[in-house]
N, C-alpha and C positions, 0 to 999 in steps of 0.2 A: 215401823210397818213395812212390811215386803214390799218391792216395787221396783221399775226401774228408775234410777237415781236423775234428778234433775239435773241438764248440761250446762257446764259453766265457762268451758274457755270458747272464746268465740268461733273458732273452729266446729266445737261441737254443738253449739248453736243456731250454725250455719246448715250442719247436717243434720238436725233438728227440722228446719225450714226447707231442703233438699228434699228430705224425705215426706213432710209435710204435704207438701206440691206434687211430688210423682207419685202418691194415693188421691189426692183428691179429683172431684171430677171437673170436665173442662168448663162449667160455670160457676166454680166455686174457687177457683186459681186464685182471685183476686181478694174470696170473704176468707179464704185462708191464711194468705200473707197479711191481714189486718188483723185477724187475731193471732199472727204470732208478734206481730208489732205491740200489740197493747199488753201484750206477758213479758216479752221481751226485754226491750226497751221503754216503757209505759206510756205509748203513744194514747192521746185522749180518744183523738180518731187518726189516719190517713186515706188517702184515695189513691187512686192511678190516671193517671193522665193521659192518654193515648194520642201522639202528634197523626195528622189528618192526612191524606194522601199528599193534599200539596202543600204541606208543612207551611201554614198559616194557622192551624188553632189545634190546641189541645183538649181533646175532647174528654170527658169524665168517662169513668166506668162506674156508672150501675151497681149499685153496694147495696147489701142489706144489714142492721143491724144496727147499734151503738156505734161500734167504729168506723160506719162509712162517714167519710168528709163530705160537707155541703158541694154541689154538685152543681157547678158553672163551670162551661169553657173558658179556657184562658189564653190568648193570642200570642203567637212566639216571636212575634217583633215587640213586645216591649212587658213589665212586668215579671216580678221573680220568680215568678215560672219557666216563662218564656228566658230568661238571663239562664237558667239552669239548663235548658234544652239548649239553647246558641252557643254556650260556651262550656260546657260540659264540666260544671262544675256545682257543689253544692253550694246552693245560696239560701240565707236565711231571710226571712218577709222582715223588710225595714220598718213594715207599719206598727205603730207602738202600740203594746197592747190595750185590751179594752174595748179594742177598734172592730169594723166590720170581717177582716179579714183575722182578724186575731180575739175574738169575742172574751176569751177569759185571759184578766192580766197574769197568770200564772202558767202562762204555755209559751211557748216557743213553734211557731212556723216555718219549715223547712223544706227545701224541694232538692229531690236529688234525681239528676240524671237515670234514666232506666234506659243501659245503649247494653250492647252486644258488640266487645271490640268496638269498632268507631259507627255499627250500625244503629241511628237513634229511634229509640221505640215512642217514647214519651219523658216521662216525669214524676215521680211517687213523689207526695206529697204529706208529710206526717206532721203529729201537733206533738210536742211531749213539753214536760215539765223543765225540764234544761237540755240544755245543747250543749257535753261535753265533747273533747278529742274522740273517745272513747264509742259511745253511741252515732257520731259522724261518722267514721269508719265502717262502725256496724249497721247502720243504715246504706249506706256507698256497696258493703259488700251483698246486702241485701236486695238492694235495688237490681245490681249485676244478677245473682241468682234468678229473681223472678224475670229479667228480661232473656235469658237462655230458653228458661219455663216457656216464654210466653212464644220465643221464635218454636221452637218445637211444635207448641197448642196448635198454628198456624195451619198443620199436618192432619188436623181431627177434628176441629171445631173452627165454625166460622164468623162465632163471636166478637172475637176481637176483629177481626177484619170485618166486620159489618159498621164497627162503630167509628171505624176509623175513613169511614165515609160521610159523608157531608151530604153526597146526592149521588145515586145508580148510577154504576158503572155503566157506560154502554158495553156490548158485545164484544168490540172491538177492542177496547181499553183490558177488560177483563183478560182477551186473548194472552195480551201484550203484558200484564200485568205477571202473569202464571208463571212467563217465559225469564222472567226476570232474576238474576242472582240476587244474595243481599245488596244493598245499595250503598251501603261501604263498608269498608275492610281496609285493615293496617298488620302489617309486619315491619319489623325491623328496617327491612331494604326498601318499604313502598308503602304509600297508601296512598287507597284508591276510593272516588265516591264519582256516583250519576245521579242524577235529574232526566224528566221526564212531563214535558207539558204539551198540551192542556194534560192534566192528570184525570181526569172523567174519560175524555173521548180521544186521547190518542186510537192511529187506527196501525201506519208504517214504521215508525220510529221503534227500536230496543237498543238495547245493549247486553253484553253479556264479559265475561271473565272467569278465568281459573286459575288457580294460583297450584305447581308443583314445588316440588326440592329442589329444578333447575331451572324453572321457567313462569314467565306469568304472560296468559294469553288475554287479548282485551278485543273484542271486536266493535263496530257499531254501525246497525244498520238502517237506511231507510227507504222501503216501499213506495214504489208507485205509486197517486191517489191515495186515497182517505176510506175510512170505516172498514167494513169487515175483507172487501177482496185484499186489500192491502195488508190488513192483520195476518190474513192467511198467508200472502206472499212472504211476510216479512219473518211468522213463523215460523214457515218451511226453511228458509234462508238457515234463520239461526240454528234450528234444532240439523240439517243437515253438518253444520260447520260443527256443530257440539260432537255431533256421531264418530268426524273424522279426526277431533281431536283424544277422543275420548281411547281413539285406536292410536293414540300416540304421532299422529300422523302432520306435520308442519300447515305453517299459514296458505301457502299455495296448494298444497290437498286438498285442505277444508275450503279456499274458494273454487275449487276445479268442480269439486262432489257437490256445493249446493246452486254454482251454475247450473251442470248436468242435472239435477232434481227438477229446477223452476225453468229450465227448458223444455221438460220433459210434461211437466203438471201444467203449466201455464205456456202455450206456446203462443205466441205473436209479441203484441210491442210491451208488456209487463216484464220489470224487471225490478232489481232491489241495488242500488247503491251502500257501499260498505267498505269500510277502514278495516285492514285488518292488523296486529299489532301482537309482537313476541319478542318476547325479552330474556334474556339469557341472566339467570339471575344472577351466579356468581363474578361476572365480568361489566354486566351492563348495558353490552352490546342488544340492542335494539334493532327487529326485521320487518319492515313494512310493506302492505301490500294495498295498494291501490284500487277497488272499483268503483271508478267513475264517481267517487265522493269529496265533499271537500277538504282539503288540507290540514292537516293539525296542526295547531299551535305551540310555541315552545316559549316561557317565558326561561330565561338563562340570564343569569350574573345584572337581572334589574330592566335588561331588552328581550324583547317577544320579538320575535321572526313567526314566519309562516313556513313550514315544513315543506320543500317543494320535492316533490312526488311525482313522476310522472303517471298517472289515470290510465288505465286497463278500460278497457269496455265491461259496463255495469253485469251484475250477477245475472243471467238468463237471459241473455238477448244471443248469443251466437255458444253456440256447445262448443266451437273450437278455440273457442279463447285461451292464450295461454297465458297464467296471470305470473307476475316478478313479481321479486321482494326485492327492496331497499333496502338500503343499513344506516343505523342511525349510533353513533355513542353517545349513550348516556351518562350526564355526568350527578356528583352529588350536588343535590338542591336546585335539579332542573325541575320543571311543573310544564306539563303536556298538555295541553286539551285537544279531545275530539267532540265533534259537534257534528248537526246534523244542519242542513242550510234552512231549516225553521228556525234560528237561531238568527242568523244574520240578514235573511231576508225577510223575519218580521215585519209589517210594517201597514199604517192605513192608506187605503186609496189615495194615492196624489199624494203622499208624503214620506219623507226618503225612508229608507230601511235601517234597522238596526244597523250593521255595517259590521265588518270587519276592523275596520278603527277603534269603534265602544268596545267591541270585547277585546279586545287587545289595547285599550287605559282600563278595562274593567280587570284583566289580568297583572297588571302593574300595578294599579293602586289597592288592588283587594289579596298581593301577595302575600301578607300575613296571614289569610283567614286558614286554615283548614281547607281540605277536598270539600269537604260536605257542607259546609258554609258557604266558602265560594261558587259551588254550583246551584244552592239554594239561592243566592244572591243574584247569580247570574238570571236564572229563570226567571225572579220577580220582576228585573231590570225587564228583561223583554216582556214578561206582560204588559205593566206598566207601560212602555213605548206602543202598545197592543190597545193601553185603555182594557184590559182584562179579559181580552177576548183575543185567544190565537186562531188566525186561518189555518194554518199547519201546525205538524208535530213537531217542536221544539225540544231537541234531547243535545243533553251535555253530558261529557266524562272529564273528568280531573285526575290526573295523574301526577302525586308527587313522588322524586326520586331520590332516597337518600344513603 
């Protein structure tokens, strides 16, 4: 019978599921990739797992049909889901079948990472009849496909980003949220990830980055005050510095341009503190620029130092500011942090502060983790010292150099 011929090598399998995805519509991404999973590879059912703003639980998506999976959040500190999302790797459910988690002894339970490069989205979730090499792969590569799928959706539907709330964003948070790049990314010479708490109601806190052929820029900044005037200052800030980068223009232009801006918009005592940070990709070399922010950290060869920087007067307080840069060499397998001082000056009334000490044994003993680990780690630590509740905005960047 005439027709076009069913795809067989996993290539064209793949562009089978490619092309699947960029016909269908933005609520159907997900009942799409479950029926190519059950033709595919003969999944009974799977689901998508979608990690939560503040990467504590991985929330279900909403399926219809025979192949949506049972439909419970799963938490990313423990459970092989949560082991798939921490360590980015596919893990199979240990529980023997029969069981709650595995209802027929004839399936196999498997969760595979769904990241974008080293940005983590969640966790796909599939059942099938065995677990070779072979369908591993093809699953791993699938997962990859639909997490590309889903950073794009981001752009046109606000589905996934609805689900991957736990409670309304406030104003402020949202601001801050918009302004945000991916929150990690790896090449060859570097990767990079941030954090970002309270994750509901930051109001001053961001970060931002961009990666060229000869450079990679990092900033991080934080606002005066709390909720929305602070969003706005902290905005203005970045999207200024982005304008002047964006004209190819160094670290000291982009802080000159979004001083003159939030002197100009907000004149009196509001201002925005910010690290700025530019890296010469081919040699290493490293150009820092100081507004009135805290110090970065450098963990090197097993010891963390403190970056010592001389402080510039903060972004919009005087238009004649004129801001330096420092020089820093970077070497292979140094790790950077910049932080915002919600970080180290956490802390409850009448008892001491996070400190600069915790993070700096929290960079020593947590140097194996990954960027994106380690500043998940870090954030919880300081909750946690919080009792779950931050006075201020608490943002981390991780920087490794390889």
């Amino acid at each position: 019978m005439a027709g076009h011929p069913e795809p067989r090598t996993e290539q064209e399998l793949l562009g089978d599921l490619v092309g699947q995805l960029d016909t269908a519509t933005p609520y159907e991404l997900v009942e799409v990739c479950q029926a190519w999973l059950a033709r595919r590879v003969g999944a009974r059912w799977s689901g998508l797992l979608l990690v939560d703003y503040s990467q504590t639980v991985l929330e279900p998506v909403p399926g219809r049909g025979s192949g949506t999976s049972p439909g419970r959040p799963h938490t990313v500190a423990d459970g092989p889901a949560g082991t798939a999302y921490r360590e980015q790797r596919v893990v199979r459910d240990p529980a023997p079948a029969g069981t709650e988690q595995s209802p027929d002894p004839g399936e196999v339970v498997v969760y595979v990472p769904v990241t974008v490069r080293t940005e983590r989205l969640g966790v796909l979730m599939v059942a099938v009849a065995q677990l070779t090499p072979a369908v591993t792969e093809l699953l791993s590569d699938a997962a990859r496909v639909l997490a590309h799928v889903l950073v794009v959706a981001r752009r046109y539907t606000d589905r996934f980003e609805m689900l991957r709330r736990r409670k309304d964003l406030g104003l402020a948070a949202e601001i801050q949220w918009e302004l945000l790049p991916v929150l990690a990314y790896e090449l060859p010479a570097f990767s990079i990830a941030g954090a970002l708490e309270p994750t509901y109601d930051i109001g001053g806190d961001t970060f931002d980055y961009a990666v060229s052929a000869t450079r990679l820029t990092i900033t991080v900044t934080d606002a005066v005050g709390h909720g929305l005037r602070a969003a706005l200052l902290g905005s203005l800030a970045v999207t200024a510095m982005r304008n002047l980068r964006r004209r190819g223009e160094d670290i000291c232009a982009q802080a000159a341009a979004a001083n003159q801006h939030l002197v100009e918009q907000f004149p009196g005592a509001e201002f925005v503190t910010g690290l700025l940070l530019e890296i010469d990709a081919p040699t290493g070399s490293a150009r820092l620029l100081n507004a009135g922010h805290p110090a970065p950290l450098l963990l090197r060869d097993g010891l963390v130092e403190t970056v010592q920087l001389p402080p510039d007067l903060p972004l919009g307080l005087d238009r004649a500011t004129v801001y330096q840069e420092h020089t820093l060499p970077l070497r292979s397998g140094d790790r950077l942090l910049l932080l915002t001082d919600g970080i180290t000056e956490a802390h409850h009334r009448g008892a001491p502060p996070f400190g600069t000490p915790h993070v700096k044994q929290l960079l020593t003993s947590l140097a194996h983790l990954p960027p994106a680990e380690f500043v998940r780690h870090l954030t919880r630590a300081v909750l946690d010292h919080r009792g779950g509740d931050l006075a201020d905005d608490a943002t981390a960047v991780c920087l490794d150099w390889h």
